[in-house]
N, CA and C atoms of all chains as a GROMACS GRO file, in nm:
protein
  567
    1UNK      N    1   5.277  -1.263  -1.180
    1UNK     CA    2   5.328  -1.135  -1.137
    1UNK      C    3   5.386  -1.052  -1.252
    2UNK      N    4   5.354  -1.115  -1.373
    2UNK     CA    5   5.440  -1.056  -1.441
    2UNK      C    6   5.560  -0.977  -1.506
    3UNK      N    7   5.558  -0.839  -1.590
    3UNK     CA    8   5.731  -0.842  -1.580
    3UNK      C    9   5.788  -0.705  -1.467
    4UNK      N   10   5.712  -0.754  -1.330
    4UNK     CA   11   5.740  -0.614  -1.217
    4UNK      C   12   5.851  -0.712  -1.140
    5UNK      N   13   5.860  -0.806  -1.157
    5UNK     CA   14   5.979  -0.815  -1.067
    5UNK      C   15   6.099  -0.767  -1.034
    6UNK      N   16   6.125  -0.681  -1.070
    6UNK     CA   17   6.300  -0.590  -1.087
    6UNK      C   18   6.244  -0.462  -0.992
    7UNK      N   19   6.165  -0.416  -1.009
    7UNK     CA   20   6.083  -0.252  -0.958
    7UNK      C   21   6.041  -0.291  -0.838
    8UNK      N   22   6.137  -0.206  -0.741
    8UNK     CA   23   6.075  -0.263  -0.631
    8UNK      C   24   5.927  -0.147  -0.594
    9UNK      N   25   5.863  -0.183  -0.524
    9UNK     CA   26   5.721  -0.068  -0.473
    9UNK      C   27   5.761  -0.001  -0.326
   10UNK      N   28   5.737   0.074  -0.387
   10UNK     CA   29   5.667   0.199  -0.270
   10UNK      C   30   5.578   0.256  -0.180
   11UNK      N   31   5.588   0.294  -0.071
   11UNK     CA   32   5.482   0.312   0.008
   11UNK      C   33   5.368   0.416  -0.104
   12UNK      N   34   5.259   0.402  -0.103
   12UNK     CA   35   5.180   0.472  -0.217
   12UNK      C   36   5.158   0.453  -0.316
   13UNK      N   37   5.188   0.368  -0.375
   13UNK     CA   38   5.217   0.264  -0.552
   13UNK      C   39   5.086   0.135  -0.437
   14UNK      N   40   4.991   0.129  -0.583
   14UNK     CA   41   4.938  -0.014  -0.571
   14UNK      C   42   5.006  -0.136  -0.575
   15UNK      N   43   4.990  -0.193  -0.538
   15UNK     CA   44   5.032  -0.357  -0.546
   15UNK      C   45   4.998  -0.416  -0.640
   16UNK      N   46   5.084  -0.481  -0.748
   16UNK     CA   47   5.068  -0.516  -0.863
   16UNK      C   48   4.987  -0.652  -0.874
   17UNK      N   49   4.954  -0.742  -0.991
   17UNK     CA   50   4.917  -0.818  -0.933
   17UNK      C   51   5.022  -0.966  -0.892
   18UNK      N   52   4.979  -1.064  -0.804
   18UNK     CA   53   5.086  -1.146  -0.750
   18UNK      C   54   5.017  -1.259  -0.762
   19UNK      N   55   5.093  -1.392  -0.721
   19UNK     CA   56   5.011  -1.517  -0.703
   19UNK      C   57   5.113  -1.626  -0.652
   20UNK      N   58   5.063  -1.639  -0.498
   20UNK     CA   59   5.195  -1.747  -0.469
   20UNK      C   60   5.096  -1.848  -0.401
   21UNK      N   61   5.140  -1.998  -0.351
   21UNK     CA   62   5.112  -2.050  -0.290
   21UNK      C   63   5.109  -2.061  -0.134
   22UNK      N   64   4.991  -2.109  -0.050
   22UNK     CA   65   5.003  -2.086   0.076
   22UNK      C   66   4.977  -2.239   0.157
   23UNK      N   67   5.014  -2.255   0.291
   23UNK     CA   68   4.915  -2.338   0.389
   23UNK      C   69   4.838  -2.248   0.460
   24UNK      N   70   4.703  -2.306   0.440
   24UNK     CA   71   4.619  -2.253   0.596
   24UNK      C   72   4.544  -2.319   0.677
   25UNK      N   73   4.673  -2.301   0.792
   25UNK     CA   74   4.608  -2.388   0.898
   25UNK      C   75   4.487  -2.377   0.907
   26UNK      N   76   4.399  -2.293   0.907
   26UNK     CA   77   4.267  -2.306   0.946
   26UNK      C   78   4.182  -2.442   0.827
   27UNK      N   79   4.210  -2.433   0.754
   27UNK     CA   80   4.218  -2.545   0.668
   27UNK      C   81   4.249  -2.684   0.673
   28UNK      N   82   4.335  -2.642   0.724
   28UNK     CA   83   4.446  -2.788   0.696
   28UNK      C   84   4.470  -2.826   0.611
   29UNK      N   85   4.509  -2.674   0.483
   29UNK     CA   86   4.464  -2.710   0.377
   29UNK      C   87   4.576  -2.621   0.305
   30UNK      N   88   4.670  -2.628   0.156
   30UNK     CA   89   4.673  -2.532   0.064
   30UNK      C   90   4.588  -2.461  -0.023
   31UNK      N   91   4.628  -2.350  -0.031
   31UNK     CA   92   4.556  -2.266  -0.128
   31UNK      C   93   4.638  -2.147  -0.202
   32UNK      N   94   4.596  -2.112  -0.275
   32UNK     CA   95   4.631  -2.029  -0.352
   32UNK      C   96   4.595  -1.886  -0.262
   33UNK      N   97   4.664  -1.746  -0.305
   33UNK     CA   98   4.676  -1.645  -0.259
   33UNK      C   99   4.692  -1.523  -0.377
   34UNK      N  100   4.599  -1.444  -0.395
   34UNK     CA  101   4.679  -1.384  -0.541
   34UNK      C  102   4.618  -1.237  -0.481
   35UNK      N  103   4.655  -1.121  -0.592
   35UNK     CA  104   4.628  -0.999  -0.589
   35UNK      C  105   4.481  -0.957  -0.629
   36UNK      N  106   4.436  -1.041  -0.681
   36UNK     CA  107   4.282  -1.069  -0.716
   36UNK      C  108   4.185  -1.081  -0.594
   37UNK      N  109   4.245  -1.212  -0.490
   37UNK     CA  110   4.098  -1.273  -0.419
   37UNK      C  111   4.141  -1.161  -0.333
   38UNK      N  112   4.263  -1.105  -0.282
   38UNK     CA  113   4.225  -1.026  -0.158
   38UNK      C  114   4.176  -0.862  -0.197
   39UNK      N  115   4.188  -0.880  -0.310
   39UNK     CA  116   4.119  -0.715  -0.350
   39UNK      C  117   3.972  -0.722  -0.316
   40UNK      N  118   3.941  -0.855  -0.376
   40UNK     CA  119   3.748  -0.968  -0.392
   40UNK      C  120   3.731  -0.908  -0.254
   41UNK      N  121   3.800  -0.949  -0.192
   41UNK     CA  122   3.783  -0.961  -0.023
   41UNK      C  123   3.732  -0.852   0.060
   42UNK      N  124   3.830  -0.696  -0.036
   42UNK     CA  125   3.771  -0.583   0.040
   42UNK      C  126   3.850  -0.548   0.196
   43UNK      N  127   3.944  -0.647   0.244
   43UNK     CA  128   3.961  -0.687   0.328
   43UNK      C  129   4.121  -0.573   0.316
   44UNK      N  130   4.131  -0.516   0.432
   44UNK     CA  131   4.317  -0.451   0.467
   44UNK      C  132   4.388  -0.583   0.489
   45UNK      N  133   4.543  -0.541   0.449
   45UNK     CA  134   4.578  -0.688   0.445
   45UNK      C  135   4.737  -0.652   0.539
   46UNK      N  136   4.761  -0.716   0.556
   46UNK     CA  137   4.872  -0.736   0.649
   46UNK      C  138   4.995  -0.796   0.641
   47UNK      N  139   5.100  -0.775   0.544
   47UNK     CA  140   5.180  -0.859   0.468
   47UNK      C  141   5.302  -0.879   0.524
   48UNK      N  142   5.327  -0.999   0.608
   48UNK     CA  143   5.450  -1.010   0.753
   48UNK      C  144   5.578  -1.110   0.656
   49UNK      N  145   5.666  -1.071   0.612
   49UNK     CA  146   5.775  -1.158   0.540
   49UNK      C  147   5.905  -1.153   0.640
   50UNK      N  148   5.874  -1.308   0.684
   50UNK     CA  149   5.978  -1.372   0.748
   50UNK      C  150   6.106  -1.435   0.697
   51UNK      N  151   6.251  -1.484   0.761
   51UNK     CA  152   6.321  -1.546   0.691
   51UNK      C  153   6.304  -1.684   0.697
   52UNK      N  154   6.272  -1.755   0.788
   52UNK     CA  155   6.234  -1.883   0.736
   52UNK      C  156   6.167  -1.991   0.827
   53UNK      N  157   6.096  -2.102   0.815
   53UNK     CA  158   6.064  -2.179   0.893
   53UNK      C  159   6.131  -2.241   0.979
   54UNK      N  160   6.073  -2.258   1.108
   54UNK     CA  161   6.170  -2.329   1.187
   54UNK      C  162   6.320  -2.194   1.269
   55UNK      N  163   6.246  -2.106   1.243
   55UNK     CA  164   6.330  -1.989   1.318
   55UNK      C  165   6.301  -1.922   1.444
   56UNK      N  166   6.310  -1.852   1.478
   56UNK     CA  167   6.303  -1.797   1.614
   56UNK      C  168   6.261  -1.661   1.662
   57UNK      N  169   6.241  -1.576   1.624
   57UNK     CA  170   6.237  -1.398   1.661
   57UNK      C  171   6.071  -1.399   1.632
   58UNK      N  172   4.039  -0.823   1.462
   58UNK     CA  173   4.123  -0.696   1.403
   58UNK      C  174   4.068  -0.625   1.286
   59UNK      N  175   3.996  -0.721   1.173
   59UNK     CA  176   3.960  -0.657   1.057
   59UNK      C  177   4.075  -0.643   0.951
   60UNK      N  178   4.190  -0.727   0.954
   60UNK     CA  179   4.275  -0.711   0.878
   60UNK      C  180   4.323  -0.870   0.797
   61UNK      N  181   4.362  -0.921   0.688
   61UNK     CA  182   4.386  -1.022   0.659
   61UNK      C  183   4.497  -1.037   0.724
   62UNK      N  184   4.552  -1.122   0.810
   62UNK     CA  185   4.739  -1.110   0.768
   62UNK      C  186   4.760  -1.257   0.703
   63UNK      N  187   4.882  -1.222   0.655
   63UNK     CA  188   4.903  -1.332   0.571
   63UNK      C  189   5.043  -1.285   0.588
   64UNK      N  190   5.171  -1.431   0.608
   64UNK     CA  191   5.269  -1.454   0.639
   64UNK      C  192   5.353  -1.497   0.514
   65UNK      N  193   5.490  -1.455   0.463
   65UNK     CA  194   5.537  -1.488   0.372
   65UNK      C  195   5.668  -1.529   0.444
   66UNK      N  196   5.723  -1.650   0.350
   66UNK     CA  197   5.862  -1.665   0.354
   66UNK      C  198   5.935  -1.760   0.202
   67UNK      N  199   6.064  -1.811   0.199
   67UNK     CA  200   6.082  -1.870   0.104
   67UNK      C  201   6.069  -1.980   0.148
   68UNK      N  202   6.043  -2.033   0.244
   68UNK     CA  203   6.020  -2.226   0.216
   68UNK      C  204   5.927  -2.250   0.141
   69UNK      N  205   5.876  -2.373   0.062
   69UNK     CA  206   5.829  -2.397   0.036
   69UNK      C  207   5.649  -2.410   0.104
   70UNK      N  208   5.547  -2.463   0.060
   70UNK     CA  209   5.432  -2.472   0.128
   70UNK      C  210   5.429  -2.607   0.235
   71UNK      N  211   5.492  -2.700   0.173
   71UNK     CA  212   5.537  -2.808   0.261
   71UNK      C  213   5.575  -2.769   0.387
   72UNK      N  214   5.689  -2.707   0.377
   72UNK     CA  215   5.767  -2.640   0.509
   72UNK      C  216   5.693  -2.558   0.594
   73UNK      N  217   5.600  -2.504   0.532
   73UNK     CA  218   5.537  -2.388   0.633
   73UNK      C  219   5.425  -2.506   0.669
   74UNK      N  220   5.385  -2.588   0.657
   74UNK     CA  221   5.230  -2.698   0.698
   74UNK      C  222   5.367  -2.771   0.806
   75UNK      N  223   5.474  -2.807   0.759
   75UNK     CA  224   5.518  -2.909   0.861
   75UNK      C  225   5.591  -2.782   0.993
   76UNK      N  226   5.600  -2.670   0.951
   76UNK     CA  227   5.635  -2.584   1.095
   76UNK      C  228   5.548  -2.593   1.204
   77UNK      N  229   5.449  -2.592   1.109
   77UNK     CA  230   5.309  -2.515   1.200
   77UNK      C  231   5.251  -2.612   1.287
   78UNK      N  232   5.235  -2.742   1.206
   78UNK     CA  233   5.230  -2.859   1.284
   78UNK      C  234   5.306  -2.926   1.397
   79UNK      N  235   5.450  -2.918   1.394
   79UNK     CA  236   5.560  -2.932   1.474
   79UNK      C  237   5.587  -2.845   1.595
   80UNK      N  238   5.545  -2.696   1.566
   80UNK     CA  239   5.634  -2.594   1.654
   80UNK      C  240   5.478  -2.570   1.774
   81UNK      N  241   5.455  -2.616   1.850
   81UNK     CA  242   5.354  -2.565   1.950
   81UNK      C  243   5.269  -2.435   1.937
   82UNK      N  244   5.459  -2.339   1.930
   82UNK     CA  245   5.385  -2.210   1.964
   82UNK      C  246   5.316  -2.122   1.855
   83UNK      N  247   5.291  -2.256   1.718
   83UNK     CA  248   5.228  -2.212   1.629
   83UNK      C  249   5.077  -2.296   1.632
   84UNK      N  250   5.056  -2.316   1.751
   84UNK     CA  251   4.911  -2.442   1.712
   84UNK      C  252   4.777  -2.364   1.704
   85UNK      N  253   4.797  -2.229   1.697
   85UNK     CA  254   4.660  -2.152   1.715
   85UNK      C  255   4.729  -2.041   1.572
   86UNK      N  256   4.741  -2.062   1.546
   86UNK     CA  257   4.745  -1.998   1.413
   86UNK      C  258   4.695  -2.021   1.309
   87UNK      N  259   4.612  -1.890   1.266
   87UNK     CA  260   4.511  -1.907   1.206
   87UNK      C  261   4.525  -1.818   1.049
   88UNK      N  262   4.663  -1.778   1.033
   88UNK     CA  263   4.642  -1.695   0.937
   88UNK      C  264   4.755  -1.759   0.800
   89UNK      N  265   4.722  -1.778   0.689
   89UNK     CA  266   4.766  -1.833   0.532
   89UNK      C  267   4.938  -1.816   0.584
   90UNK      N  268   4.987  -1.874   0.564
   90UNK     CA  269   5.151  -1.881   0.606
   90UNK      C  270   5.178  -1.854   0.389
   91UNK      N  271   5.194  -1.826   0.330
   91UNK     CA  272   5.263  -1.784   0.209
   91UNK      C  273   5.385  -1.846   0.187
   92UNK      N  274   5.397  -1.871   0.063
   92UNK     CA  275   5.516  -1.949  -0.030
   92UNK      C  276   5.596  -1.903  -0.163
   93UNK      N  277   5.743  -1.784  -0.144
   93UNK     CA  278   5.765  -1.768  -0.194
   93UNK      C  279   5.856  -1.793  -0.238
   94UNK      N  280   5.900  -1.918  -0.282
   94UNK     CA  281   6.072  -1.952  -0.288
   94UNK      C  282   6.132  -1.900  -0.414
   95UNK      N  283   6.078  -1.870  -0.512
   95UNK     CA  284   6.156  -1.841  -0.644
   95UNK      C  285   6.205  -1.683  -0.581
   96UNK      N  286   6.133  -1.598  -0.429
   96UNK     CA  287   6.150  -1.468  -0.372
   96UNK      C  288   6.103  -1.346  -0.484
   97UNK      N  289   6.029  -1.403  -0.625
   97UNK     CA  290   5.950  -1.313  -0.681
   97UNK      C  291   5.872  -1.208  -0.598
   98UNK      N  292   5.786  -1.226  -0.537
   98UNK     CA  293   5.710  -1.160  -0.461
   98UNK      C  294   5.802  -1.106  -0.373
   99UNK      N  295   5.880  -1.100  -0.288
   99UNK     CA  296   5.993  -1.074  -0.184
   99UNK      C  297   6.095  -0.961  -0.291
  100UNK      N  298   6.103  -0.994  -0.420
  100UNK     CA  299   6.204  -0.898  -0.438
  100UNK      C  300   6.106  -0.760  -0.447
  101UNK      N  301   5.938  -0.777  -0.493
  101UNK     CA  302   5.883  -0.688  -0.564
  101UNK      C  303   5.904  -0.601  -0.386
  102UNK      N  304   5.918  -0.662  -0.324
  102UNK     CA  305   5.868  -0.562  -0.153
  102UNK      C  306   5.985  -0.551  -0.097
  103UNK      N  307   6.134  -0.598  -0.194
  103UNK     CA  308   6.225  -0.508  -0.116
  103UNK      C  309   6.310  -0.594  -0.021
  104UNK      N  310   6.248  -0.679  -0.020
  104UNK     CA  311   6.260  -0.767   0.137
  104UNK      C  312   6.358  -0.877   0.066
  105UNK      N  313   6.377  -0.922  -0.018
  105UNK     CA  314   6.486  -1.058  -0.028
  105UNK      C  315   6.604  -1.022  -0.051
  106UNK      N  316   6.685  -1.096   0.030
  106UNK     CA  317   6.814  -1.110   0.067
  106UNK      C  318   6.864  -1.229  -0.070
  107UNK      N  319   6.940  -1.167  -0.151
  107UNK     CA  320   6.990  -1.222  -0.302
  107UNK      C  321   7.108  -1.346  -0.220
  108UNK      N  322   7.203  -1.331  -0.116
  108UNK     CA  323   7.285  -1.370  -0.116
  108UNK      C  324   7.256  -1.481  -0.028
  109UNK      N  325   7.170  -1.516   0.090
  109UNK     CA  326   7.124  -1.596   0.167
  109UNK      C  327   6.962  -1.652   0.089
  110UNK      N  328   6.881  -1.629   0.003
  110UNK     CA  329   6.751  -1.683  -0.032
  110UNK      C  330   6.682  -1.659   0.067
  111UNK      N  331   6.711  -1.551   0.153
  111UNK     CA  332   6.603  -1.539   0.268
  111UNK      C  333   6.497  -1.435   0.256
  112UNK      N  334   6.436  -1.409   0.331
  112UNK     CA  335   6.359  -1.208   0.306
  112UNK      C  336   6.392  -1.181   0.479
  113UNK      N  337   6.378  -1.072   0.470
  113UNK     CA  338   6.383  -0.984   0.567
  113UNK      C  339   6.253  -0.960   0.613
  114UNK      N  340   6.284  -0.936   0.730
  114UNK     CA  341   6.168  -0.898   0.816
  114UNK      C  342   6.081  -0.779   0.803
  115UNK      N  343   6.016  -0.785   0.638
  115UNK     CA  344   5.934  -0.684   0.666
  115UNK      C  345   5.826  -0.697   0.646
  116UNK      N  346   5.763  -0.589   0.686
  116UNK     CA  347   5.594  -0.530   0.691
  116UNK      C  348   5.521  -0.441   0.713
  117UNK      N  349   5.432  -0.465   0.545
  117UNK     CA  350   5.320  -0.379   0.510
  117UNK      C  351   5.198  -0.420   0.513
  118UNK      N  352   5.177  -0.283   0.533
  118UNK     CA  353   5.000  -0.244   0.586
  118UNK      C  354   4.963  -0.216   0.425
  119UNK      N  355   4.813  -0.289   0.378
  119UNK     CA  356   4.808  -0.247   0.255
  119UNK      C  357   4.654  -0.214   0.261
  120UNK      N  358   4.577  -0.104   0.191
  120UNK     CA  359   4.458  -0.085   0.175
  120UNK      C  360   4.307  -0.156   0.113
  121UNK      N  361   4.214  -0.201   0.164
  121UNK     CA  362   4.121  -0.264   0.096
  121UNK      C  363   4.147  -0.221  -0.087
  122UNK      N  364   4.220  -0.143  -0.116
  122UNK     CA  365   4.221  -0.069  -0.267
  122UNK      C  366   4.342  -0.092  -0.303
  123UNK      N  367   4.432  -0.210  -0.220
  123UNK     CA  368   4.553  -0.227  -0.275
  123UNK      C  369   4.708  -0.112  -0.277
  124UNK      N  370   4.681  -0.048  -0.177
  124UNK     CA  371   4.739   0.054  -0.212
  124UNK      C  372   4.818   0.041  -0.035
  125UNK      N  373   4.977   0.030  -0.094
  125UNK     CA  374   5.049   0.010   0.001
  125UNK      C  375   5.104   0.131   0.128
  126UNK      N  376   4.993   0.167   0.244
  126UNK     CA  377   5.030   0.281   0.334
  126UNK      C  378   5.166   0.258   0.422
  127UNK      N  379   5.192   0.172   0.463
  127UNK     CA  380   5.302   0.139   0.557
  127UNK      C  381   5.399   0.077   0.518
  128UNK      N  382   5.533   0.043   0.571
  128UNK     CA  383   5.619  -0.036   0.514
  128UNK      C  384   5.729  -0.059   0.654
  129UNK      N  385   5.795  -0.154   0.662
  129UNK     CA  386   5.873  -0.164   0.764
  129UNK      C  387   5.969  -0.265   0.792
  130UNK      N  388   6.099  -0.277   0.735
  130UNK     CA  389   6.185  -0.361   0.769
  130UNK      C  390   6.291  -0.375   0.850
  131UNK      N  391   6.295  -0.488   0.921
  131UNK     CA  392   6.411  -0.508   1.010
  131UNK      C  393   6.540  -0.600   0.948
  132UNK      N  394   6.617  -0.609   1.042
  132UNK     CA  395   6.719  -0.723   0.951
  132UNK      C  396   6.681  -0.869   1.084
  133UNK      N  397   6.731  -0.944   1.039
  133UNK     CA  398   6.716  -1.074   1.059
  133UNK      C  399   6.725  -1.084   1.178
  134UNK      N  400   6.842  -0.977   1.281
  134UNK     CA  401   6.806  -1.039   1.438
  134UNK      C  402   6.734  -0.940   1.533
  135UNK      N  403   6.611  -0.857   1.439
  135UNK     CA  404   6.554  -0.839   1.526
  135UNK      C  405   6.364  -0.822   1.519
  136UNK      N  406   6.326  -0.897   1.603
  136UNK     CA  407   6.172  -0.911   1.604
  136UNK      C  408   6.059  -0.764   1.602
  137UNK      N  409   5.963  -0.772   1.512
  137UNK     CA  410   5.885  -0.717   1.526
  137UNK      C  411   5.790  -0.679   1.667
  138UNK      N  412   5.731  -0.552   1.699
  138UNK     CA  413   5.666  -0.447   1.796
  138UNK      C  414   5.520  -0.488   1.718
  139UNK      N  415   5.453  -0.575   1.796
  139UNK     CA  416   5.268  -0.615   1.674
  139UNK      C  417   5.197  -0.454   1.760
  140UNK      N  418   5.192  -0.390   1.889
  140UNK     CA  419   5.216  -0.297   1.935
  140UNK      C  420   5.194  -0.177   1.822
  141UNK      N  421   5.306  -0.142   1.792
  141UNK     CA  422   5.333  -0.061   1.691
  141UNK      C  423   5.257  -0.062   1.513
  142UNK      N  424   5.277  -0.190   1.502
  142UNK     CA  425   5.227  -0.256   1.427
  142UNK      C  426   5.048  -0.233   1.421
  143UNK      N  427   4.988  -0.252   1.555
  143UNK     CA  428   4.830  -0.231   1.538
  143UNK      C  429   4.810  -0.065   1.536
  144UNK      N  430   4.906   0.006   1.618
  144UNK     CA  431   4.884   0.173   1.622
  144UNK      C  432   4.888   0.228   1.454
  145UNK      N  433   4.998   0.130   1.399
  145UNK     CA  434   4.946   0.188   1.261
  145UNK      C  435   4.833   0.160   1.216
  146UNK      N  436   4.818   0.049   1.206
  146UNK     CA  437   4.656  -0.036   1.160
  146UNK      C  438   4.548   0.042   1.178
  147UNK      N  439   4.521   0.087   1.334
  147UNK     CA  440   4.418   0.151   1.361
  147UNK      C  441   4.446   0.336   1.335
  148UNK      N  442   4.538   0.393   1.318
  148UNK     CA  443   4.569   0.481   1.220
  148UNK      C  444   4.514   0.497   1.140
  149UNK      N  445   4.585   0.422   1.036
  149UNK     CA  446   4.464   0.356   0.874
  149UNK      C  447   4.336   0.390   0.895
  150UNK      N  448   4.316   0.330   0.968
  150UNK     CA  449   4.134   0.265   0.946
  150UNK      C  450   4.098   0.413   0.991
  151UNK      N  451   4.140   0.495   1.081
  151UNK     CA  452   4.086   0.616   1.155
  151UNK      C  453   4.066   0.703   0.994
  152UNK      N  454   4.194   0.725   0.961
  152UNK     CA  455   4.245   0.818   0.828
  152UNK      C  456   4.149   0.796   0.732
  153UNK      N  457   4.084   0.631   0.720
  153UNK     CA  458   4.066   0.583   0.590
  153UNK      C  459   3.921   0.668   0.638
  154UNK      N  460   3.865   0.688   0.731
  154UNK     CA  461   3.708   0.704   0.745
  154UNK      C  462   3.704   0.901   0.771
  155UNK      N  463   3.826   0.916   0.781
  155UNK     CA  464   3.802   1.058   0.796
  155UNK      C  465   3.921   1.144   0.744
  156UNK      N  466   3.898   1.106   0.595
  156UNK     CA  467   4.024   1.176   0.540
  156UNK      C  468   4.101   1.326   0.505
  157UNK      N  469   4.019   1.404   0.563
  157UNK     CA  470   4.055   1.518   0.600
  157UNK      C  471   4.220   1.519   0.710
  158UNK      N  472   4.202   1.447   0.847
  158UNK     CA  473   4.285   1.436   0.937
  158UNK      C  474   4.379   1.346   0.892
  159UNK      N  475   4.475   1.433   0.996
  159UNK     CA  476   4.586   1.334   1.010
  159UNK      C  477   4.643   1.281   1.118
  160UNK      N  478   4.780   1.187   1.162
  160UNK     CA  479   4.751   1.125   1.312
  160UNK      C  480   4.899   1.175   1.338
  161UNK      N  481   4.895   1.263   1.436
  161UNK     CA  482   5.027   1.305   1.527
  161UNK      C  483   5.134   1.129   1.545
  162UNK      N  484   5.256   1.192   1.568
  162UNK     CA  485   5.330   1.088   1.612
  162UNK      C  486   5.253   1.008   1.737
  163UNK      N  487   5.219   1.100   1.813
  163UNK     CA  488   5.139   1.048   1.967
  163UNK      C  489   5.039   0.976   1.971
  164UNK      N  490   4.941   0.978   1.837
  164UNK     CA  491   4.851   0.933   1.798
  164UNK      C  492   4.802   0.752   1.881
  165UNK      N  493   4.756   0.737   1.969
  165UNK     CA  494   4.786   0.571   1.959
  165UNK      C  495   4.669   0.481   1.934
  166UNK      N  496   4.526   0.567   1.978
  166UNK     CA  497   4.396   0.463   1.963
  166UNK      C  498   4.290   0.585   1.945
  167UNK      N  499   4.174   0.506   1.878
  167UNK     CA  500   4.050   0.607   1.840
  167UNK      C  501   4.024   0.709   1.973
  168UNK      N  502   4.010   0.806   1.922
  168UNK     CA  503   4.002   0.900   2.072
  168UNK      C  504   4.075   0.984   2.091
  169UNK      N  505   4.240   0.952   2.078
  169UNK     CA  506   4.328   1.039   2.080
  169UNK      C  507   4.326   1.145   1.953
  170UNK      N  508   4.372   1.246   1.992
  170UNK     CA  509   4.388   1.376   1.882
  170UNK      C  510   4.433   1.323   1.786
  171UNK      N  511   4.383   1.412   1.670
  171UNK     CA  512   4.436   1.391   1.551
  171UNK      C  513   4.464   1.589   1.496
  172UNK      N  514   4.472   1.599   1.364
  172UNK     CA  515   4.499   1.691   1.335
  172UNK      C  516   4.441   1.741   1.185
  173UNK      N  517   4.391   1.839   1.175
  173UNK     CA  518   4.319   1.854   1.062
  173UNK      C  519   4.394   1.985   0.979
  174UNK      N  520   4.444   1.958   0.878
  174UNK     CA  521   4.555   2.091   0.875
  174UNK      C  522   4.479   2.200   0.796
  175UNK      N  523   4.554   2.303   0.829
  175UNK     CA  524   4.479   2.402   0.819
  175UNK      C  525   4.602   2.512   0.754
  176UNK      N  526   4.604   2.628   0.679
  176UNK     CA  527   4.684   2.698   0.654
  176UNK      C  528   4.736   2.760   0.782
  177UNK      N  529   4.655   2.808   0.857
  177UNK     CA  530   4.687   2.862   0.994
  177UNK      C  531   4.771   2.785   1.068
  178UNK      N  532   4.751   2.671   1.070
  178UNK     CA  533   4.854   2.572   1.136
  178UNK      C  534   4.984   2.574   1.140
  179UNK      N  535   4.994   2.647   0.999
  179UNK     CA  536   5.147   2.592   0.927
  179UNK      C  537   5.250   2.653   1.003
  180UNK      N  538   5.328   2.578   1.104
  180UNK     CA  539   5.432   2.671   1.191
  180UNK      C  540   5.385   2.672   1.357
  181UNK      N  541   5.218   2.610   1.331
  181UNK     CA  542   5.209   2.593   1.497
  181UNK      C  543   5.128   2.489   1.532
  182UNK      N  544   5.195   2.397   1.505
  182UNK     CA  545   5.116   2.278   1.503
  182UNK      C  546   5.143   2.212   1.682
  183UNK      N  547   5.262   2.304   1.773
  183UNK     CA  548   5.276   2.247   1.912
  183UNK      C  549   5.164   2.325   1.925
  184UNK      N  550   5.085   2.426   1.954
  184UNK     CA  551   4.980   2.513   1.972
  184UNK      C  552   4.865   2.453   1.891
  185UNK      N  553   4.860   2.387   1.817
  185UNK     CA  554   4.754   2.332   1.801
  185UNK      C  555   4.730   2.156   1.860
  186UNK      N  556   4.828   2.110   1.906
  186UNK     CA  557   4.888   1.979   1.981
  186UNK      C  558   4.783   2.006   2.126
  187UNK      N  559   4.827   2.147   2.189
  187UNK     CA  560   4.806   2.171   2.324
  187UNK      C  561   4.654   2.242   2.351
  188UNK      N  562   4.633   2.266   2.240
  188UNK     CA  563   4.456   2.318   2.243
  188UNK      C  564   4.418   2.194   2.325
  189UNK      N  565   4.385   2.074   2.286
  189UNK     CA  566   4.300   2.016   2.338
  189UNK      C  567   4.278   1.964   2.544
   0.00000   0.00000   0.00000
């Protein structure tokens, strides 16, 4: 992610690039997630940040 | 839907495989649960909470081109409207294919009015609401 971590973004600012780790259930599997494969993808993306596992709402 | 979603939080990847497995009302879930504990990614969107290691409940709509249209955060005790959530989505996708228009507050599914602005408009946009 390099050095954007301090700057936060804006509605209208691209998305820099990122790279975190994931599970996917459909998998049953980890994988990687970055700003790269879902650009590859072409795909709208949908980015839901929760506070934590094992919670409720 | 036509949309990736992909779920972020700070547990680890462990934690999100042993939720998903454990909690029932996650056994049909089908979409990348995300792992951000260092909250790198979480601070870049605004969303992490410095004093608890948590993020906040938010969410964006982002463009096949990376380009962030929506944004939306709650605080911790209160749940997301997916409702609201798809009216934007399908918004997007309307806008993205006919970018001239734009989508009234009322706006809710393909079909409904939209608005194409016009200099003439400027100042009567309830009169141009009620044309149709």
């Amino acid at each position: 992610m390099n050095e954007t971590c301090c700057r936060e973004l804006k509605v209208g600012q691209v998305v820099p690039e990122f790279k975190i780790e994931a599970y996917d259930p459909l998998k049953g599997d980890f994988r990687e997630i970055s700003s790269e494969s879902l650009k590859a993808s072409g795909k709208w993306i949908i980015l839901f940040f929760f506070p934590a596992a094992f919670t409720f709402v | 839907m036509g949309a990736e979603v992909i779920t972020v939080s700070t547990d680890t990847k462990y934690v999100q495989l042993a939720w998903q497995r454990e909690e029932k009302m996650l056994k049909d879930v089908k979409y990348p649960m995300g792992s951000d504990p260092s909250g790198k990614l979480s601070k870049l969107f605004g969303v992490y909470d410095e004093e608890k290691g948590l993020d906040l409940r938010g969410t964006f709509i982002i463009s096949p081109a990376g380009i962030i249209l929506n944004a939306e955060v709650n605080f911790y005790n209160m749940g997301r409207n997916i409702e609201e959530l798809m009216r934007k989505f399908k918004a997007n996708l309307h806008m993205s294919k006919k970018t001239h228009e734009v989508c009234p507050s009322k706006w809710k599914e393909e079909g409904d009015q939209t608005l194409s602005p016009t200099p003439q408009m400027a100042g009567k946009v309830h009169e141009a609401l009620e044309k149709k």
